[in-house]
C-alpha positions in Angstrom: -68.7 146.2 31.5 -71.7 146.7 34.0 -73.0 149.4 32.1 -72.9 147.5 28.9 -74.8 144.9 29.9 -77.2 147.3 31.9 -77.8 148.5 28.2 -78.3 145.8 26.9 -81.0 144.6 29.7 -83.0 148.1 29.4 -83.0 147.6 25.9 -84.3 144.0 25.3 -87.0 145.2 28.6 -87.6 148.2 26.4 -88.4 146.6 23.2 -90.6 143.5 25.0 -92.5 146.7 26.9 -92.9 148.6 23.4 -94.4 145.2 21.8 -97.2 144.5 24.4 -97.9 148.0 24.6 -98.9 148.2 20.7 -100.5 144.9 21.1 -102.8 146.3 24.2 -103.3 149.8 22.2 -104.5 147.8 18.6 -107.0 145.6 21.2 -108.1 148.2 23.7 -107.3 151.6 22.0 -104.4 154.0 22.6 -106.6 155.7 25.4 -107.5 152.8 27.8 -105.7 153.0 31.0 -104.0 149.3 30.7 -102.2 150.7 27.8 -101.2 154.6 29.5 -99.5 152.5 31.9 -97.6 150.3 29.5 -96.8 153.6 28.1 -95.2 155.3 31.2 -93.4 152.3 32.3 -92.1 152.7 28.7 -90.9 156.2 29.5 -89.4 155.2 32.7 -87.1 152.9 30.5 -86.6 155.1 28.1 -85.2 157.5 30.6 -83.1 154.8 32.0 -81.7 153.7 29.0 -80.5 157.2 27.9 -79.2 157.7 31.4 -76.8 154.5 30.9 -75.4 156.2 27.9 
């Protein structure tokens, strides 16, 4: 049960992180360092999330 809803956090966290990253990358560029960070937090629940499974 614990893990299901662990899931379910990472993922909703995952997809809100994936949205403001693409919204940073079309404003800034894929290269500026706001957006590298969006990106690695993205990794780090990624990894999570697959880690749950």
């Amino acid at each position: 049960m614990v893990n299901l809803l662990l899931k379910q956090f990472l993922k909703a966290e995952i997809e809100i992180k994936r949205r403001i990253m693409y919204k940073k990358a079309k404003d800034l560029g894929f290269t500026h360092p706001i957006v590298v960070d969006y990106s690695q937090e993205l990794d780090i629940l990624l990894n999570k999330y697959l880690k749950t499974s």
